[in-house]
C-alpha positions as CSV (number, residue, x, y, z in Angstrom):
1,X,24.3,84.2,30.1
2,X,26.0,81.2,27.9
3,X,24.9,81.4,24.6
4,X,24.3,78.3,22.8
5,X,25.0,77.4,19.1
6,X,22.5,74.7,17.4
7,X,23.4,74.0,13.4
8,X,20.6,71.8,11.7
9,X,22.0,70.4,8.1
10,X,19.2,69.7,6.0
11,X,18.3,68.4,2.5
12,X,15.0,67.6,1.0
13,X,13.3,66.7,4.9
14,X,10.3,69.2,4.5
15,X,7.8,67.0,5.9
16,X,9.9,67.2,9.3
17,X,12.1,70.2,9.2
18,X,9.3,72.9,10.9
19,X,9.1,70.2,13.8
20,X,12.9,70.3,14.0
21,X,13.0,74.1,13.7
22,X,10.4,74.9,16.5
23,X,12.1,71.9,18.8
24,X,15.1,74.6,19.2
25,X,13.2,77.7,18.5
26,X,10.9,76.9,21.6
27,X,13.4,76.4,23.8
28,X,13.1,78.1,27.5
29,X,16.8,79.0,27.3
30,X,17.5,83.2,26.3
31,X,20.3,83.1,24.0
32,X,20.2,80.3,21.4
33,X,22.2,81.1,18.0
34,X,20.2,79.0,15.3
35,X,22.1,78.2,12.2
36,X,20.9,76.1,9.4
37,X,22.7,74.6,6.4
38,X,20.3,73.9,3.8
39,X,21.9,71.5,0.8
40,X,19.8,73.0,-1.8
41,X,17.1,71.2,-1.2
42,X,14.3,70.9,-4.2
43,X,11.3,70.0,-1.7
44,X,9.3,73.1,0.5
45,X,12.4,73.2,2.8
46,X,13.1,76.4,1.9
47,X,9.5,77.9,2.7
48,X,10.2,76.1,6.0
49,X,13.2,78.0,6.6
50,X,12.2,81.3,5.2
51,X,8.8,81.3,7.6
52,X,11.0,81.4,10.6
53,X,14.4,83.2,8.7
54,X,13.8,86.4,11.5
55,X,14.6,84.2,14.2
56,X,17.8,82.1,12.7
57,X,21.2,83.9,13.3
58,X,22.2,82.0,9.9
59,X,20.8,80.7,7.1
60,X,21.9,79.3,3.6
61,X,20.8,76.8,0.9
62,X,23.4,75.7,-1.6
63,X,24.6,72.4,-2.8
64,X,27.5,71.0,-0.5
65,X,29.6,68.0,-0.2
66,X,27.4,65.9,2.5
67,X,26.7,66.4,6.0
68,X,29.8,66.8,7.3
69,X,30.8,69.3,5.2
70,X,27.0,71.7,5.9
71,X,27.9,71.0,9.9
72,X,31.4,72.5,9.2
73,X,30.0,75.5,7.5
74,X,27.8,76.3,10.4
75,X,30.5,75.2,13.0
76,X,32.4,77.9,11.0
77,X,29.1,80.3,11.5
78,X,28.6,79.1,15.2
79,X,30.4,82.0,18.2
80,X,28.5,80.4,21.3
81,X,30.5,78.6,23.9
82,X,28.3,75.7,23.7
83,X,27.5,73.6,20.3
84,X,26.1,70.8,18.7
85,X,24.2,70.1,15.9
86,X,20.1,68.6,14.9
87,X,19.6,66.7,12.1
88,X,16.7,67.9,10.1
89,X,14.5,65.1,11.0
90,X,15.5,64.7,15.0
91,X,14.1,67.0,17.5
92,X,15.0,68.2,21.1
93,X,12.7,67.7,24.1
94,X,11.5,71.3,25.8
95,X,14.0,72.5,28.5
96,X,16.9,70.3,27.0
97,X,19.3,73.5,26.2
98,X,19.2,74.8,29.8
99,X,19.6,71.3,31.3
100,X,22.8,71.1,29.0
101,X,24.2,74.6,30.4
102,X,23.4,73.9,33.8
103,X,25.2,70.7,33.6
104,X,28.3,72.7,32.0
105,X,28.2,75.1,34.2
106,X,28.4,72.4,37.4
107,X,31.2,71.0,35.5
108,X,33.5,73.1,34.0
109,X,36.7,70.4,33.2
110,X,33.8,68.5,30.7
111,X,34.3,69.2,27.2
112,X,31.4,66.6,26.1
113,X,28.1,65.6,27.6
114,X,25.4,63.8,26.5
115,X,21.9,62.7,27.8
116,X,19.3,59.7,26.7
117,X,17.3,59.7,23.8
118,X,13.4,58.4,22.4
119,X,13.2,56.6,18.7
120,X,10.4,57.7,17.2
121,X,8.6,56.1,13.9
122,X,7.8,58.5,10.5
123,X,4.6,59.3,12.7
124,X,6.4,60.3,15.6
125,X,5.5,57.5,17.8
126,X,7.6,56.4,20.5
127,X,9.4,52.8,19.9
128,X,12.4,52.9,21.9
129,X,14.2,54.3,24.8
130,X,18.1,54.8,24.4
131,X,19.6,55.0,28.0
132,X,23.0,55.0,27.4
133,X,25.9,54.8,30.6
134,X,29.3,56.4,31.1
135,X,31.4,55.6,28.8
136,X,35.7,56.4,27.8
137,X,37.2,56.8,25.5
138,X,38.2,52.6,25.1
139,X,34.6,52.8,25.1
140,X,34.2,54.7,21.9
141,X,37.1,53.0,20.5
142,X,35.2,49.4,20.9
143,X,31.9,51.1,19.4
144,X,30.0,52.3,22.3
145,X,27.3,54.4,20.3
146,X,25.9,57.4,21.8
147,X,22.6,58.6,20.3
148,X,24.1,61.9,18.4
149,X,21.0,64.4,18.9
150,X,21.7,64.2,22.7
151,X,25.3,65.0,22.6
152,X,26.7,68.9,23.2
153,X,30.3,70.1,23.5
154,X,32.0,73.4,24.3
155,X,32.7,75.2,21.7
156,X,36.7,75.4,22.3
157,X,36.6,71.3,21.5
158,X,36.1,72.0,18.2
159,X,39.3,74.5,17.9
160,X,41.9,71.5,16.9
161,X,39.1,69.0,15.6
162,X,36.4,69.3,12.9
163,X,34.3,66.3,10.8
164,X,36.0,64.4,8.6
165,X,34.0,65.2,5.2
166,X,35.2,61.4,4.0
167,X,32.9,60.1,6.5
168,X,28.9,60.1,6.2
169,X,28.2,57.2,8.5
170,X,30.0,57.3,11.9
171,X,31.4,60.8,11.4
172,X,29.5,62.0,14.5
173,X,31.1,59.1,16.2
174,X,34.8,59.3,15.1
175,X,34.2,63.3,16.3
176,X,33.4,62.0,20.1
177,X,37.0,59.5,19.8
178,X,39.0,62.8,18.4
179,X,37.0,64.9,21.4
180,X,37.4,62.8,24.1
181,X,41.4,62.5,24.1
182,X,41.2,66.1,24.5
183,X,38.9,66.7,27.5
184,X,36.2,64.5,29.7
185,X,32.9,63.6,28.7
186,X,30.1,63.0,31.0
187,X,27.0,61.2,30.4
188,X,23.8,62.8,32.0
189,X,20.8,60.8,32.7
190,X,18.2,62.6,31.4
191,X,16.4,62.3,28.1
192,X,17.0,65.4,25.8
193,X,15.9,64.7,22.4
194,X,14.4,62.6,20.1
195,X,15.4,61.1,16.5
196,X,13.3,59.7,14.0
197,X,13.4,56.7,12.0
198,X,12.1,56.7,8.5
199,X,12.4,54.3,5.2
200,X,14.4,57.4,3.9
201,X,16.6,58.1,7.6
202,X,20.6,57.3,6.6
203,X,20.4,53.9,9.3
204,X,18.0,52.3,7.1
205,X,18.5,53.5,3.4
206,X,22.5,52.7,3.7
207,X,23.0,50.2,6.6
208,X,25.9,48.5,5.0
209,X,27.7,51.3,4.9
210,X,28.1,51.9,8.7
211,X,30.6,48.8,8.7
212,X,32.8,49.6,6.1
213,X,33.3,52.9,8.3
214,X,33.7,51.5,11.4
215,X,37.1,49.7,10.2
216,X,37.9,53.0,8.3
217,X,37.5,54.5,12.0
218,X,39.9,52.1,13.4
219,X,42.7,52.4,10.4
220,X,42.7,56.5,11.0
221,X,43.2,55.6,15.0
222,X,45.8,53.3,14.3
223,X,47.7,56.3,12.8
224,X,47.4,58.8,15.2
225,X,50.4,58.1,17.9
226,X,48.0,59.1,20.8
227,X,44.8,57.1,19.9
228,X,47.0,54.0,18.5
229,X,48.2,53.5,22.3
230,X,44.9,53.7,23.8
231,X,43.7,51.3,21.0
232,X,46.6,48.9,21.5
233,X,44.7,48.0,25.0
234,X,41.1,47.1,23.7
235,X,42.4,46.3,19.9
236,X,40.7,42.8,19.9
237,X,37.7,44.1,21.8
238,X,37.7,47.0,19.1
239,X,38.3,44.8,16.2
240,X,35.5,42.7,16.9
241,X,33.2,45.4,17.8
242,X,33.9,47.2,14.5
243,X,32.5,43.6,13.3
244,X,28.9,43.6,15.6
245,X,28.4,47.3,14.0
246,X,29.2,45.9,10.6
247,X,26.7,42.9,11.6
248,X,23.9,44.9,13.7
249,X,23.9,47.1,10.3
250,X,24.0,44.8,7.7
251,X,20.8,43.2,9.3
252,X,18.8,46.3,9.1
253,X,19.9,46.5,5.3
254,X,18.6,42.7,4.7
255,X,21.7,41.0,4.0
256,X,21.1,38.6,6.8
257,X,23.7,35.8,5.6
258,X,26.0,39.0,5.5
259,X,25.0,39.8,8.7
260,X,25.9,36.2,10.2
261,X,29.1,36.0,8.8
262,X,30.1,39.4,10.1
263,X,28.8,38.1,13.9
264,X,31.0,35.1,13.5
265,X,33.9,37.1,12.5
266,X,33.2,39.6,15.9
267,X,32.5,35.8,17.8
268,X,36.2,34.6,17.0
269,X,38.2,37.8,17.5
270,X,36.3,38.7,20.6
271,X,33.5,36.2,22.0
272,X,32.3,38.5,25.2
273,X,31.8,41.5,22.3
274,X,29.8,39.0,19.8
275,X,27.7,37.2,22.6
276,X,26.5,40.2,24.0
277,X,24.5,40.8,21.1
278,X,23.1,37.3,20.4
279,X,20.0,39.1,19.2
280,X,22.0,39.7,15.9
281,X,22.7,35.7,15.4
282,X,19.4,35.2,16.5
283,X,17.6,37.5,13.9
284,X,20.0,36.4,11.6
285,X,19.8,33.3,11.2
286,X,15.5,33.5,11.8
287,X,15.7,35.6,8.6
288,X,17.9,32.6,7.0
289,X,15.0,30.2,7.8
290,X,12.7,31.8,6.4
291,X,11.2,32.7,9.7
292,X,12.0,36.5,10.0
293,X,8.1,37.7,10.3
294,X,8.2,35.7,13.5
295,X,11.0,38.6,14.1
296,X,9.2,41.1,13.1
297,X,5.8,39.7,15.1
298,X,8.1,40.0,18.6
299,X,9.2,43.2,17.3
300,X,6.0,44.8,16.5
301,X,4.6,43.5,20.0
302,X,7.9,45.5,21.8
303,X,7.1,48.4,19.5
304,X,3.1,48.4,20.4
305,X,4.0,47.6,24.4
306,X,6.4,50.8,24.9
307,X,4.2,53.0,22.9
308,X,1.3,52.0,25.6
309,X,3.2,53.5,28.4
């Protein structure tokens, strides 16, 4: 029987953590190793931890260098052929882990897979669903996001490759571009878990941020010899893409004349990248008017409509 390896990082998410905990803990799967890498966290996190502690393979709380860096401890901690990691505030769907073995054991050449995913609000209410598509690795390269708490790899991916500790913004996604020149990856259409978005989630506290990585992403590509060539056939598609996440973000942080700016940077490198995402100019330039409740009116309506199914 395949066992699986789950690490949760975690700092100061109490309020969400036991959810997170029993999301994995529940799981109909027999052999799940559940690590998690506590930050030192000054909130109840630790009672959290400690109430379920006999059933973790691995636990620890101690100040460390961001996320990346408590993943890579428990990567370190982590023996089962299958891993990935939940955030402390995300949580998987019941019968996710044995849909993801099954899936590797049907295809053993796939080193990555990863299913859909349901946005949820600080109260857990449903306000999106992410169905992503197949996607390459040109894909990645040009900014394809996949929804990170869906996503599982074998364990022997992670042999030559690890996350980048300078990164705190796309490192989940610069670890799918260093994965996928390695092996294939291979989109299932089924919705596994679920991540939350809260005032306090990384996406909304630091949105500008996300740009200024997604270039960063594309200088380290441009140095490796293998990734540079597959880059060199998408580069203005990429270039402008790095510009719609630096946009798309920059929105969500309120910087909407930042925001336009960025668009029309993505429109002149690459116009199919920048109009497929009109929405951005759109909300942009809304905001600009003065006009962005109007935004958040249509936006409230799509919210309400999706949680009434």
């Amino acid at each position: 029987m395949t066992l699986v390896s789950i690490i949760t990082p975690s700092f100061n998410q109490a309020a969400y953590l036991e959810q997170t905990i029993l999301s994995v803990l529940d799981q109909d799967h027999p052999r799940i190793e559940y690590i998690v890498i506590d930050g030192g966290s000054t909130d109840a996190s630790v009672d959290v931890i400690k109430k379920y502690e006999n059933r973790l393979a691995y636990w620890v709380s101690e100040k460390d260098n961001g996320q990346a860096d408590a993943i890579n401890k428990g990567f370190a901690h982590a023996t089962g052929d299958i891993i990935a990691w939940l955030n402390s505030d995300d949580y998987y769907i019941a019968g996710t882990i044995s849909s993801v073995v099954k899936i590797f054991d049907q295809n053993p050449g796939v080193t990555l897979v990863y299913g859909n995913m349901l946005a949820v609000d600080e109260h857990g209410k449903t306000f999106n669903t992410l169905n992503y598509k197949q996607l390459t690795l040109e894909d990645l390269l040009c900014f394809q996001i996949i929804g990170q708490p869906a996503v599982f790899m074998r364990r022997s991916a992670m042999e030559s490759v690890k996350l980048d500790t300078d990164f705190h913004f796309l490192l989940d996604h610069y670890l799918w571009i260093q994965i996928t020149q390695h092996g294939k990856l291979l989109h299932v259409d089924q919705t596994w878990a679920v991540a939350r978005y809260h005032a306090e989630a990384k996406n909304r506290a630091k949105a500008a941020e996300f740009g200024r990585e997604a270039f960063r992403v594309l200088e380290n590509v441009q140095q490796d010899k293998n990734l540079a060539a597959v880059l060199a056939k998408v580069n203005r598609r990429a270039r402008a893409s790095a510009h719609r996440v630096d946009a798309r973000y920059l929105l969500d942080g309120g910087q909407s004349a930042a925001s336009l700016f960025a668009w029309m940077r993505a429109l002149f490198i690459h116009p199919p990248t920048a109009l497929a995402r009109m929405n951005i100019f759109a909300s942009a330039v809304l905001n600009l008017l003065g006009l962005g409740n109007f935004r958040e009116s249509v936006l409230q309506k799509r919210k309400q409509k999706i949680q009434g199914k």
